[in-house]
N, C-alpha and C positions, 0 to 999 in steps of 0.2 A: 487647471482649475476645475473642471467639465469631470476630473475621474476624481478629485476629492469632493467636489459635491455628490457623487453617485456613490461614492464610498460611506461618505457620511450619513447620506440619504437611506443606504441600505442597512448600516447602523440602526441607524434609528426607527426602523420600521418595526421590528420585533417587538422593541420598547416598546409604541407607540400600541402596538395591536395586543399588547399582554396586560397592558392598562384597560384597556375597553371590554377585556373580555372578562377584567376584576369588575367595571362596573357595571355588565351586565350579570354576572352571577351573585351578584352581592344581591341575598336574601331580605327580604323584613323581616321585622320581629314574628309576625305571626306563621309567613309561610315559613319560616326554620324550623319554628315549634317543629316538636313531635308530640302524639297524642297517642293514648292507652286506655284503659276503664277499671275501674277498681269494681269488684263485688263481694257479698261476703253476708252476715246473718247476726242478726241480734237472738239469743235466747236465754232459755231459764234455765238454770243449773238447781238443782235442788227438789224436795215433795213434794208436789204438786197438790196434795190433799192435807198436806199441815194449814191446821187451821186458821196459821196467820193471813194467808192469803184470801179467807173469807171478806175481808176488811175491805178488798179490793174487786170483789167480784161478787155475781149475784144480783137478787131482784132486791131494787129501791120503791119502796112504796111514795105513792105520787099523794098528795091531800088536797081539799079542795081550799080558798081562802089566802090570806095574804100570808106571809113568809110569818110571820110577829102572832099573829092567832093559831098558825099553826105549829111553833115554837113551845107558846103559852099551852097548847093541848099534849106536850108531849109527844106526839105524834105515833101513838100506843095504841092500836086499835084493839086492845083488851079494855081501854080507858073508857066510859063512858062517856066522857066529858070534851071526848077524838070527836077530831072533826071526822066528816065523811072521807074516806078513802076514794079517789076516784083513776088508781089506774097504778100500774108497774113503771120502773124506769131500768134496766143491765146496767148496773155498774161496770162501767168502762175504764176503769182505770188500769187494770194489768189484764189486757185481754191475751193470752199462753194456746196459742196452737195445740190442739190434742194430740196429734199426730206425727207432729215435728218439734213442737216446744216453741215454737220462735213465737217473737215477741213483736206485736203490733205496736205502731206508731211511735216508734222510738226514731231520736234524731240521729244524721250520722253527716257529719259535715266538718269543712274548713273552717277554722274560727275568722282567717285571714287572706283575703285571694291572693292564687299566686301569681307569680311574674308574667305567666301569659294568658289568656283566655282564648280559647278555641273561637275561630271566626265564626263559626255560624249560628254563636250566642250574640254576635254583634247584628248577624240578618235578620234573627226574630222578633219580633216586637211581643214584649211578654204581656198576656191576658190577664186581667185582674182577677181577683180570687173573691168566692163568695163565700161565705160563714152563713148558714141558713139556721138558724130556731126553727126546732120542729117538739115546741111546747118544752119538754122537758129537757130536751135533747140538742145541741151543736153540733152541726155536720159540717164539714172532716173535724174530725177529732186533734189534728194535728198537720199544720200547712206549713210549708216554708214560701217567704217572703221576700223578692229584691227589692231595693232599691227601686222607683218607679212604678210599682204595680199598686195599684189601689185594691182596698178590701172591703166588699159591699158584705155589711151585714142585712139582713131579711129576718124577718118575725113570718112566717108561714102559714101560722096559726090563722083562720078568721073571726076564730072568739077567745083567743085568750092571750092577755098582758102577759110580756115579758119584760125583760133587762139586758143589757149588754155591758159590763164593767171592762175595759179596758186597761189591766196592770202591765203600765210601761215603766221601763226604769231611763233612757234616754231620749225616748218621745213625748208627746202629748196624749195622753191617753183622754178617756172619757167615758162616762157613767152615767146611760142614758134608757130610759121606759122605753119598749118599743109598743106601740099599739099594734092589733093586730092587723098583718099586712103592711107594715110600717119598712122602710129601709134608710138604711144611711152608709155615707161610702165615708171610710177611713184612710188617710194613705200618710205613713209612715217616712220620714227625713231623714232618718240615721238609724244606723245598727244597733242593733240591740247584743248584747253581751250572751246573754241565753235566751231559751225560747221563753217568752211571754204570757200569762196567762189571763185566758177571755172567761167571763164567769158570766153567769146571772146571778142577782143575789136575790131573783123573787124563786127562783127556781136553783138552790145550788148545785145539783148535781148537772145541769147543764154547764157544759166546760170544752174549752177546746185550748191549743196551743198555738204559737206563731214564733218562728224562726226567720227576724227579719236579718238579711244578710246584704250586701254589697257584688258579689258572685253567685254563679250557677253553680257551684259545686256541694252541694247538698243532696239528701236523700230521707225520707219520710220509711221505714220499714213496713212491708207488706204485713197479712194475715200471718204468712208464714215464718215470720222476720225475716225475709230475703229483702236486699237492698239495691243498688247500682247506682254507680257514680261514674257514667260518660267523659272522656274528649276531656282527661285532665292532661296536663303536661309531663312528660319523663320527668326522671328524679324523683327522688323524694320528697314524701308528705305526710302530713299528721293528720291524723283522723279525730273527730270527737264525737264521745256518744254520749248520746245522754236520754233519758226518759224521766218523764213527772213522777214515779213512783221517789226514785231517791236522787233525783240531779243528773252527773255526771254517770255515769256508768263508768269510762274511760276517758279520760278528760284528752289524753293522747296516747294516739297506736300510730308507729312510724307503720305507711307504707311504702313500697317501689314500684313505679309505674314505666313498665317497659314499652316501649315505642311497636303500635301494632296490636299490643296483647291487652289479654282481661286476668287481670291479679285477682284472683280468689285472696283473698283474705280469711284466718284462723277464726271461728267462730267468738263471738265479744259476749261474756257471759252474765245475764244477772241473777247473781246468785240470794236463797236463800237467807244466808248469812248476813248479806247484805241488807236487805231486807229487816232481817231481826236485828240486828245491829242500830238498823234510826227506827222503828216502830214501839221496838221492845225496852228501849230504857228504862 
């Protein structure tokens, strides 16, 4: 009885130790991950001096008076009848690197988080994001937004009234004067489908963008349209870009993200054509 229990005994010990070694290596979801970085560039394809592009760039003459008197004046300073001019404003809307082409503040993001998030977006606590009025002007031009981060907008000015129009499609937006030196914090519940647009409507050429998302996997395009996208998961993924000029640029770019490495990405073109295409009808 004494050599079948040590028979059995020694049976079963392999068993017993090959089970514990399953549940000690047995991973989580997030240490399995494997994690890679995508990089890559938004640019302009096309003249750079065809004159459609004026439309988008260039000095905006600033006037003095409310939005409605300075409509009714034309805003013509051959006009007599003009109000006073009092200052320039760069039209920001297709700001094109000299040197490289690339394309400022264009978006470049997951429309939908994937399967896993990198842990050390779970350690961070994300910072709220400020939208400053600087009179004519909204700075950043172009922010992306989670889920839980609030957005203080600021009037900066100490003598002159602005606006803040908030066009949301699945939030609560809002359309409020700010005095000057005035702030109010905004903080968004749900994703929004594309990026958003922050206006003033006493000043229009003050504008900025917001890409409220669910995940970290977004990116804002530098001066030079160079981008980066960190600590996304292997496999494949789609990309979307897009800019205020015409939307979408590429609404999806399959990439592959190798475990370790940084995926350069083929340059995402906005072309020309494109351009003439919704401008020129």
């Amino acid at each position: 009885m004494w050599r079948f229990s040590g028979v059995l005994a020694l049976m079963l010990l392999p068993v017993a130790a090959l089970s514990a070694d399953d549940a000690t290596a047995e991973p989580t979801d997030a240490d399995a991950q494997q994690w890679g970085t995508v990089t890559g560039r938004v640019v302009f394809s096309g003249d750079v001096d065809d004159p459609l592009l004026d439309r988008f760039r260039g000095e905006i003459p600033v006037y003095e008076g409310a939005r409605s008197l300075r409509e009714a004046a034309g805003l013509n300073p051959g006009n007599p009848s003009s109000l006073r001019q009092i200052g320039v404003e760069i039209n920001r809307t297709l700001l094109i690197d000299e040197s490289t082409r690339g394309i400022k503040d264009a978006f470049v993001y997951l429309r939908k988080p994937p399967d896993a998030i990198h842990p050390r977006y779970h350690d961070e606590e994300p910072e709220d994001i400020k939208i400053v009025s600087r009179h004519t002007r909204f700075v950043p031009r172009a922010r992306v937004v989670q889920l839980g981060q609030s957005v203080n907008f600021q009037n900066l000015s100490p003598t002159y009234l602005t606006n803040v129009h908030v066009f949301t499609i699945r939030n609560s937006g809002f359309n409020s004067a700010f005095e000057p030196l005035q702030q109010r914090e905004w903080t968004p519940r749900r994703t929004e489908p594309f990026p958003i647009k922050i206006q003033s409507d006493i000043w229009p050429m003050a504008k900025s963008w917001l890409l409220v998302l669910d995940h970290p996997y977004a990116a804002v395009t530098a001066k030079d349209g160079t981008f980066t996208i960190p600590d996304l998961p292997v496999g494949e993924h789609r990309l979307t870009f897009w800019h205020e000029t015409v939307g979408y640029v590429e609404k999806y770019v399959t990439v592959t993200v190798d475990e370790g490495a940084t995926t350069e990405m083929p340059d995402c073109e906005l072309t020309l054509e494109r351009l003439r295409k919704k401008y020129q009808q």
